[in-house]
C-alpha positions as YAML, in Angstrom:
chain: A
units: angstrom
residues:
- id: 1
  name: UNK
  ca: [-161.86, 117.99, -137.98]
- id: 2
  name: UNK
  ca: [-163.35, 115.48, -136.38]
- id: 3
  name: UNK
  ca: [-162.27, 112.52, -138.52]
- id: 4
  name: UNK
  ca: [-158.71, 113.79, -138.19]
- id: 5
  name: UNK
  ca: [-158.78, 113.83, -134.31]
- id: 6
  name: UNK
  ca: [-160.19, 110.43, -134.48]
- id: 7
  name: UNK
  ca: [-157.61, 109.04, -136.69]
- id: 8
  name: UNK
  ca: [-155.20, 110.76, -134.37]
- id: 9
  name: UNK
  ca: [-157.09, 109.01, -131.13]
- id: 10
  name: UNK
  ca: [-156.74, 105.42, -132.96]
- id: 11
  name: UNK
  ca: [-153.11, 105.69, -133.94]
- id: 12
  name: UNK
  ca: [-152.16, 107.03, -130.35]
- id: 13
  name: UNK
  ca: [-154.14, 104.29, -128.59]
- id: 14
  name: UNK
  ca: [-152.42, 100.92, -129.70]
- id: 15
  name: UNK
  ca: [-148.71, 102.82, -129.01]
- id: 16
  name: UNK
  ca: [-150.40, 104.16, -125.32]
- id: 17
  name: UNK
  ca: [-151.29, 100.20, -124.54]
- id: 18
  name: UNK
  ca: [-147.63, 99.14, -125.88]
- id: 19
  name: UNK
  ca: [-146.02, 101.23, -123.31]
- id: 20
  name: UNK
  ca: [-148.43, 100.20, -120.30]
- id: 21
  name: UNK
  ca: [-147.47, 98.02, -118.07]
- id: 22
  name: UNK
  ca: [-148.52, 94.49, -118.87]
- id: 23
  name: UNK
  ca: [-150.93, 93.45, -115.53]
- id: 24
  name: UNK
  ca: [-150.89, 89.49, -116.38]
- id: 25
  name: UNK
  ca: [-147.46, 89.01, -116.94]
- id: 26
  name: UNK
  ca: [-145.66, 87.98, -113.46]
- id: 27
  name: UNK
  ca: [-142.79, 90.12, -112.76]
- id: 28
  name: UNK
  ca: [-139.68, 88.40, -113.29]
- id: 29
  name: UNK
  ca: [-137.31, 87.15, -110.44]
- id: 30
  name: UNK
  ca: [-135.44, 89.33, -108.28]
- id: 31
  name: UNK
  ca: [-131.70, 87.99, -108.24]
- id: 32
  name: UNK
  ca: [-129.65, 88.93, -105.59]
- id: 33
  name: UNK
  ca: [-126.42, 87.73, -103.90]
- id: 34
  name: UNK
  ca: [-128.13, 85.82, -101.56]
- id: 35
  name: UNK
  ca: [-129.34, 83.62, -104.14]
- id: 36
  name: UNK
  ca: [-125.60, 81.99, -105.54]
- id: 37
  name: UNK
  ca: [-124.12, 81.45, -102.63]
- id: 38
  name: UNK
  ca: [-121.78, 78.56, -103.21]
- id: 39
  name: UNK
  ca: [-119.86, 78.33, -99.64]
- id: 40
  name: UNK
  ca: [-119.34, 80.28, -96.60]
- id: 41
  name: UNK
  ca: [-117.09, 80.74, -94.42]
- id: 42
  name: UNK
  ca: [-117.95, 80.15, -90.69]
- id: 43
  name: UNK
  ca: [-117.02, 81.50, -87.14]
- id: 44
  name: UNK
  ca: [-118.60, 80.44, -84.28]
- id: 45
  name: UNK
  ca: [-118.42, 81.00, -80.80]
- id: 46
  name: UNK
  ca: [-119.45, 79.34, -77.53]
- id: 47
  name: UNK
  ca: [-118.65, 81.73, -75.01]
- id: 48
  name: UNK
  ca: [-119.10, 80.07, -71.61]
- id: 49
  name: UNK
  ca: [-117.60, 76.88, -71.01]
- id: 50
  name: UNK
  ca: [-118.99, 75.94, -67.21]
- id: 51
  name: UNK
  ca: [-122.13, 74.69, -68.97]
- id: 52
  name: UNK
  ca: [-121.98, 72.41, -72.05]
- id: 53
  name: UNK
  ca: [-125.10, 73.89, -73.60]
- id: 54
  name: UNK
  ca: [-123.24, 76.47, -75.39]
- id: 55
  name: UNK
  ca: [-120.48, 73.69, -76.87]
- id: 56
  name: UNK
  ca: [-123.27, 71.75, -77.55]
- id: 57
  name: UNK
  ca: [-124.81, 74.28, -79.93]
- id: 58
  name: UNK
  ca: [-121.98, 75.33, -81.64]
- id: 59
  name: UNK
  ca: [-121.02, 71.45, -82.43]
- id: 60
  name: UNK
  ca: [-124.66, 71.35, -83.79]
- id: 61
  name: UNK
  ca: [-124.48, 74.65, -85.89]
- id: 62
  name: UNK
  ca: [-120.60, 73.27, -87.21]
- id: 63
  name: UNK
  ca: [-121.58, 69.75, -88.18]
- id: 64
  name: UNK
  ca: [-124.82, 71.20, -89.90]
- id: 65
  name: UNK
  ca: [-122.20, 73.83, -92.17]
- id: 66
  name: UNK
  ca: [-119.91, 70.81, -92.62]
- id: 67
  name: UNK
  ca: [-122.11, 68.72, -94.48]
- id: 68
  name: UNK
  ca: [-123.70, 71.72, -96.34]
- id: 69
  name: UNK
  ca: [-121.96, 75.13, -96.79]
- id: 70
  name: UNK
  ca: [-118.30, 74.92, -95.68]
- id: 71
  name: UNK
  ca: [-115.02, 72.73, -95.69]
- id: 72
  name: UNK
  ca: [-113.27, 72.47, -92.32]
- id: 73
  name: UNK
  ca: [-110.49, 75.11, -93.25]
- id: 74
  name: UNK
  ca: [-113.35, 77.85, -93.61]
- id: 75
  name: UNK
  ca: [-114.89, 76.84, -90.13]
- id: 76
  name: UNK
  ca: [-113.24, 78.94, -86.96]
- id: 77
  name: UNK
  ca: [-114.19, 77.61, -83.75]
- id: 78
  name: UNK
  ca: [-113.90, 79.00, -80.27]
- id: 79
  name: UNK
  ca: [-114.90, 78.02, -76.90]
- id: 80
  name: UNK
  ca: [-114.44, 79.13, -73.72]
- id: 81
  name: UNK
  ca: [-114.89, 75.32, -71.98]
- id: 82
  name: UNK
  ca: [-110.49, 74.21, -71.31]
- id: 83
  name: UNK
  ca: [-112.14, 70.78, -72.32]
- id: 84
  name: UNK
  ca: [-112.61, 72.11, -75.80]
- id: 85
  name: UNK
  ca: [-110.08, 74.78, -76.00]
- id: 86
  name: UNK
  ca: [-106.32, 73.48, -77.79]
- id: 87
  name: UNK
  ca: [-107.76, 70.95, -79.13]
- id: 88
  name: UNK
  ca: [-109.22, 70.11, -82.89]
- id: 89
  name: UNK
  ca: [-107.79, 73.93, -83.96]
- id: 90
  name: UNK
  ca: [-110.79, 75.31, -81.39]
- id: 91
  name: UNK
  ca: [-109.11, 78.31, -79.88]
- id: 92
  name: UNK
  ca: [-109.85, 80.21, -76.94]
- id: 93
  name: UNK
  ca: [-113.06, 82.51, -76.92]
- id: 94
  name: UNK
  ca: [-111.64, 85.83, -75.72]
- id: 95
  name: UNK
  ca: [-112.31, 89.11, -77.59]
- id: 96
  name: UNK
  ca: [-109.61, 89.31, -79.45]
- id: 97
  name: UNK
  ca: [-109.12, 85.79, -81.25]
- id: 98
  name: UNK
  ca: [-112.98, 86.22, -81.87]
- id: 99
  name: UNK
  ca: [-112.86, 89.76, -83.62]
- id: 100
  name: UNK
  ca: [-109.09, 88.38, -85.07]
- id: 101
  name: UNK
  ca: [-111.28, 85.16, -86.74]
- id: 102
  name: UNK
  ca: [-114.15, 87.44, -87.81]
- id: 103
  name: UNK
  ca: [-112.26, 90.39, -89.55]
- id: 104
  name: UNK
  ca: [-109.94, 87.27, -91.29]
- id: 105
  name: UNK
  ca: [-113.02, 85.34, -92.91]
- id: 106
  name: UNK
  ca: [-112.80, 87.20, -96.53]
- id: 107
  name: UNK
  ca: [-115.02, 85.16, -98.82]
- id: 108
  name: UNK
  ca: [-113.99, 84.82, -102.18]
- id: 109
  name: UNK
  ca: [-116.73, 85.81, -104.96]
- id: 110
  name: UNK
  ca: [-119.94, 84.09, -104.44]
- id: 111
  name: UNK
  ca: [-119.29, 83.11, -100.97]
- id: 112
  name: UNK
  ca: [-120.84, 84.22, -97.57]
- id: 113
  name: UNK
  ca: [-120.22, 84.65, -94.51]
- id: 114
  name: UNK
  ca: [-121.56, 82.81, -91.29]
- id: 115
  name: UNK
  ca: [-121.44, 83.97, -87.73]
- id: 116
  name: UNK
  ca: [-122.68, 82.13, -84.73]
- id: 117
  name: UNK
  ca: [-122.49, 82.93, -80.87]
- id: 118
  name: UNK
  ca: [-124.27, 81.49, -78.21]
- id: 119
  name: UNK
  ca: [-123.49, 82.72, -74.24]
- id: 120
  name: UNK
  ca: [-125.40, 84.44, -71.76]
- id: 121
  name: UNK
  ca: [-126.04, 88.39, -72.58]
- id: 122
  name: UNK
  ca: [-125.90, 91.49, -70.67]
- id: 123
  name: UNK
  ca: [-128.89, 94.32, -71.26]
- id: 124
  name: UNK
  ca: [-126.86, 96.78, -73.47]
- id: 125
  name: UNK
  ca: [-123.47, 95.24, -73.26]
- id: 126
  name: UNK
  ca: [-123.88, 92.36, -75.38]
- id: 127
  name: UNK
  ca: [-122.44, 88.89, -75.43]
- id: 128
  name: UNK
  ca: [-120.59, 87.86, -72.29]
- id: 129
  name: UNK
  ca: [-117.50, 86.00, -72.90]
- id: 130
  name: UNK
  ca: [-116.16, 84.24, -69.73]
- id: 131
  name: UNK
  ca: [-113.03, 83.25, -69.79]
- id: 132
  name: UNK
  ca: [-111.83, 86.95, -70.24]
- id: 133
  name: UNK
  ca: [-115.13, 88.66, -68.68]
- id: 134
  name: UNK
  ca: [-115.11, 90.87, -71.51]
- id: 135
  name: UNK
  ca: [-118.56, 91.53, -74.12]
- id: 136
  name: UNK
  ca: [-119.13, 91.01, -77.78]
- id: 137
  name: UNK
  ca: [-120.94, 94.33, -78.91]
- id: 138
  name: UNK
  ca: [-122.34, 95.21, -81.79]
- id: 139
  name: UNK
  ca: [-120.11, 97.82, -82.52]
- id: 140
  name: UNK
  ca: [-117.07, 95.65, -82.18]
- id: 141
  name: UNK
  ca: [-118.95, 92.82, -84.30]
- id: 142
  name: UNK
  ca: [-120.18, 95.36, -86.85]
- id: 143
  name: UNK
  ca: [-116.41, 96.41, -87.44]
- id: 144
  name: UNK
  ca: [-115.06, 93.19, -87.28]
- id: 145
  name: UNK
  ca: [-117.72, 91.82, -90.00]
- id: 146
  name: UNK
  ca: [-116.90, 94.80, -92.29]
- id: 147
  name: UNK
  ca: [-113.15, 94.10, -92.17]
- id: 148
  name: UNK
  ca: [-113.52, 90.62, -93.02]
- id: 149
  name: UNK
  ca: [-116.84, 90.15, -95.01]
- id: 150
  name: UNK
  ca: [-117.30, 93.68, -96.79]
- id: 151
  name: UNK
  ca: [-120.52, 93.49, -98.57]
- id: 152
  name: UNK
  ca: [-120.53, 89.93, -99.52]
- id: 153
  name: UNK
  ca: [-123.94, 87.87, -98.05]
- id: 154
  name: UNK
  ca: [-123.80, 87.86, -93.90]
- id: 155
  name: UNK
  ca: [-125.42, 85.69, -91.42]
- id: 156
  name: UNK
  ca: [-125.55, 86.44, -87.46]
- id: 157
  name: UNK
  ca: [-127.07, 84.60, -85.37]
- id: 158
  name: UNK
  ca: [-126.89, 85.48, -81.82]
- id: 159
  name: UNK
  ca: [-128.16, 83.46, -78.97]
- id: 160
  name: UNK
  ca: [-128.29, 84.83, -75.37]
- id: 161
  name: UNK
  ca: [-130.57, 87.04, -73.13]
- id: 162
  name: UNK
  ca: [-130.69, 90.51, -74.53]
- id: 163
  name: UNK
  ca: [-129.26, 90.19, -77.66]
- id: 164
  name: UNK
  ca: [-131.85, 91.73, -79.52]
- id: 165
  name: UNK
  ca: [-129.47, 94.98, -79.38]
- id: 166
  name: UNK
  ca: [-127.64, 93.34, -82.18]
- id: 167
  name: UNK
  ca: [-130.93, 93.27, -84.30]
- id: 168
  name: UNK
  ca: [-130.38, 97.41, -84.31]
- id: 169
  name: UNK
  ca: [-127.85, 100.06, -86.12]
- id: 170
  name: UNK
  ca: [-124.87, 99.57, -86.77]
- id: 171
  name: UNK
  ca: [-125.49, 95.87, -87.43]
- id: 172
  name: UNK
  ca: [-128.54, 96.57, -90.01]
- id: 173
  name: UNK
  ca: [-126.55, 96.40, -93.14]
- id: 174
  name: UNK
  ca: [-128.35, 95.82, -96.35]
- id: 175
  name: UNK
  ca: [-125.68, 92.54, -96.60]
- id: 176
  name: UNK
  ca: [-126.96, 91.02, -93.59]
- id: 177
  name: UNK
  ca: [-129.23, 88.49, -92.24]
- id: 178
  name: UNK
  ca: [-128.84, 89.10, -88.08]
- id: 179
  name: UNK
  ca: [-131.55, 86.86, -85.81]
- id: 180
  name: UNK
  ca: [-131.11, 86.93, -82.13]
- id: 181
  name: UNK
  ca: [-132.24, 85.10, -79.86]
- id: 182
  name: UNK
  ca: [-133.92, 87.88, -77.46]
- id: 183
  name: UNK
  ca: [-135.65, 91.43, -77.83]
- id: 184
  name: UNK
  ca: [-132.93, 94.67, -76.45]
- id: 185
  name: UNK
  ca: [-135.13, 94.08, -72.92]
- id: 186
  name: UNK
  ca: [-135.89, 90.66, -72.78]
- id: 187
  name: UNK
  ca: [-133.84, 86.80, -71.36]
- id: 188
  name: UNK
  ca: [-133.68, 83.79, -72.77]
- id: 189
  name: UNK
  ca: [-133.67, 80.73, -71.29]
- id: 190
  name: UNK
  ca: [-132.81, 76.80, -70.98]
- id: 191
  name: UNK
  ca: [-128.90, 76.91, -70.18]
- id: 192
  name: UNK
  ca: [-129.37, 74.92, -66.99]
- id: 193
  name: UNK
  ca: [-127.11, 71.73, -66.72]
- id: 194
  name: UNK
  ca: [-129.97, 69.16, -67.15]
- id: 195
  name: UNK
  ca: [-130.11, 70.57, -70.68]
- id: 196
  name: UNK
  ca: [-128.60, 69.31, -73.91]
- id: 197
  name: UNK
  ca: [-128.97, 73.05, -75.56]
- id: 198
  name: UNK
  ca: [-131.15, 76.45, -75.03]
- id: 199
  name: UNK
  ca: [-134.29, 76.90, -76.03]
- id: 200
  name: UNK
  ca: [-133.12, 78.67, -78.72]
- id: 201
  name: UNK
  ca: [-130.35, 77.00, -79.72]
- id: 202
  name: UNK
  ca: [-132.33, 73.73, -80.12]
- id: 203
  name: UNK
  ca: [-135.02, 75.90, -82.35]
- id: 204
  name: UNK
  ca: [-132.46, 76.68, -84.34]
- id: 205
  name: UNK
  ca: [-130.76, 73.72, -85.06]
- id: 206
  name: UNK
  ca: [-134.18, 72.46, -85.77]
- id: 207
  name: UNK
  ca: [-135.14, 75.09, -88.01]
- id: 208
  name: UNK
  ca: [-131.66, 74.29, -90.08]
- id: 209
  name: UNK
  ca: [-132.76, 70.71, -90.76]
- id: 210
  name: UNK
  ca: [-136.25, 72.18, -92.61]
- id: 211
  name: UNK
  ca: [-134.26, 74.01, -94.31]
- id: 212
  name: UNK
  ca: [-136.02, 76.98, -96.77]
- id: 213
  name: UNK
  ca: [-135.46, 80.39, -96.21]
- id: 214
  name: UNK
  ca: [-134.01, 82.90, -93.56]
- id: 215
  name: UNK
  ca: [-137.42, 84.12, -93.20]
- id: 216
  name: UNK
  ca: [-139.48, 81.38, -92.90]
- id: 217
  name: UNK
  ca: [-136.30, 79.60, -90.24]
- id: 218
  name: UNK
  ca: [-137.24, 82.61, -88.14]
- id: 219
  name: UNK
  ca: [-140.81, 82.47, -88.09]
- id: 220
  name: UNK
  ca: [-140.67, 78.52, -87.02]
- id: 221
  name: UNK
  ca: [-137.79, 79.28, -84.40]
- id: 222
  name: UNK
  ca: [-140.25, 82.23, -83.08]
- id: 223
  name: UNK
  ca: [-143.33, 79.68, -82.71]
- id: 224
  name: UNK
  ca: [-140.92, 77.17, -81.84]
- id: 225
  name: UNK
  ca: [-139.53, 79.32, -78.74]
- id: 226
  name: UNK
  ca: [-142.57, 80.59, -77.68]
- id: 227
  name: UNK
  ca: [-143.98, 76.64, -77.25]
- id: 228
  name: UNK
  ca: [-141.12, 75.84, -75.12]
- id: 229
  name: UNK
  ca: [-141.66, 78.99, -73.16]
- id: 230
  name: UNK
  ca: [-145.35, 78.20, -72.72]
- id: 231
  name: UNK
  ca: [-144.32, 74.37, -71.18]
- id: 232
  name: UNK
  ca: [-141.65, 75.92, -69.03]
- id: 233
  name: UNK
  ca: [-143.80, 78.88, -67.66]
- id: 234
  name: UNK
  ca: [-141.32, 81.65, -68.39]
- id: 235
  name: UNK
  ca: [-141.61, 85.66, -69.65]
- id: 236
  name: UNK
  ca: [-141.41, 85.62, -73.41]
- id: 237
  name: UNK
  ca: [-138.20, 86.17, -74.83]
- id: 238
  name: UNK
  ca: [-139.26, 87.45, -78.62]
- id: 239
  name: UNK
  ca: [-137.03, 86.56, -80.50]
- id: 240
  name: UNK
  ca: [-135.56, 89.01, -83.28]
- id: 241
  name: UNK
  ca: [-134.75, 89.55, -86.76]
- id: 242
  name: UNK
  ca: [-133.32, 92.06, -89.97]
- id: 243
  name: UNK
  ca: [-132.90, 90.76, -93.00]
- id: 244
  name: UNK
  ca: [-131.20, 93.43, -95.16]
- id: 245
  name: UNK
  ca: [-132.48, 94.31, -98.86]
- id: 246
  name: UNK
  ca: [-129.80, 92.53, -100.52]
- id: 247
  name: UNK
  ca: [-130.38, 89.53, -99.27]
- id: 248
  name: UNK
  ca: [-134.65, 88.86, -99.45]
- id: 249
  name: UNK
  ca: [-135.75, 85.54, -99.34]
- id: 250
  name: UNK
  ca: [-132.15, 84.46, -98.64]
- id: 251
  name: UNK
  ca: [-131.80, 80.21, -98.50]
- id: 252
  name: UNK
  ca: [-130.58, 78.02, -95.91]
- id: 253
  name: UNK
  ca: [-126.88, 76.55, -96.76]
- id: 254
  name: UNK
  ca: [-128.39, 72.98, -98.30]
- id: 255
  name: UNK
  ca: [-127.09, 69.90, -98.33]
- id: 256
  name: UNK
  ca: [-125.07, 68.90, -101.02]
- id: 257
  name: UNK
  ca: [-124.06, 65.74, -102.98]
- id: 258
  name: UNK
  ca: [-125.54, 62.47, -104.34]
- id: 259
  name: UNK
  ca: [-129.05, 62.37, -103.29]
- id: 260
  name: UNK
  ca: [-129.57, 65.66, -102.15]
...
């Protein structure tokens, strides 16, 4: 009896150790959409034209997707400055023509989508757009971005005081990489006139050129905001981010061609 169950116990053993998980072996890469991106395509959205900060950002952010991500014909501009306006195919920033360029974007397969909006920001109202006095939401973005990006990869980036709201539900799709430039309760700041671009803005576009990851962009714009906070003296603004499950470790738009 015993010798059987022994023979038993040494035939069962080797086929037990087959089946277990193999501890040394790294587990092999998680591919997700966020990983082939070839091109996006682009809105973005300066939505106070008094000061050029917010022109100034979006110029950045366009000529940074130019060289990298997107031809001109995917890039939608809007502005609310009449300097900028009419001219170069930059229309007017109102509601409408922004949730009209938004819910038109429709990337083809293994394309994203891009979103950026810098302005100042109401506490629970969202992004104010002056030239019609009316406010981005994240409901009306959240609509717009399902009409015209579906489930394909999804940046927002949202740059004013209080924008954090668009870190939250309904935005948080699993599609979506939103950063913003503010906590729900919080300001940013830098969009006086002595300025080339805001605090965050600048951070950004700074974060672009190191290129890497969604995540790691965020954690340098966070240090990077905070510094300029400390040297100004002002409240913190925490900056915010979600970065949805399909899209982990999502890259950058890198530069392409000979000798990149």
């Amino acid at each position: 009896m015993f010798a059987s169950r022994l023979i038993s116990a040494l035939v069962i053993l080797p086929l037990l150790k087959a089946c277990a998980p193999q501890q040394d072996a790294p587990p092999p890469p998680i591919e997700t959409a966020a990983r082939v991106i070839a091109r996006y395509k682009v809105v973005l959205v300066a939505g106070d034209g008094r000061l050029p900060v917010f022109d100034n950002a979006v110029a950045g952010v366009e000529a940074r997707m130019s060289e990298r991500a997107s031809s001109p014909a995917d890039i939608q501009r809007l502005s609310a400055a009449t300097s900028v306006a009419g001219h170069d195919g930059i229309r007017a920033a109102s509601l409408h023509n922004i949730l009209g360029a938004i819910g038109a974007m429709k990337p083809r397969d293994g394309e994203g989508c891009f979103v950026f909006a810098t302005s100042h920001g109401s506490a629970e109202r969202g992004l104010w757009l002056q030239l019609t006095g009316e406010f981005l939401n994240p409901q009306s973005l959240d609509r717009a971005l399902v009409q015209g990006c579906g489930s394909a990869p999804t940046v927002v980036i949202m740059s004013g005081c209080y924008t954090g709201i668009f870190a939250r539900p309904p935005m948080t799709r699993a599609n979506r990489v939103v950063l913003t430039a503010a906590s729900a309760d919080r300001t940013s700041f830098g969009c006086g006139a002595g300025r080339t671009y805001t605090a965050y803005d600048k951070c950004l576009l700074d974060a672009m050129d190191a290129g890497g990851d969604w995540p790691r962009a965020y954690a340098q714009i966070a240090t990077c905001v905070r510094a300029e906070e400390r040297r100004a003296g002002v409240t913190a603004s925490e900056p915010q981010a979600f970065f949805g499950s399909d899209n982990e470790g999502m890259p950058l738009p890198q530069r392409t061609g000979p000798g990149q």
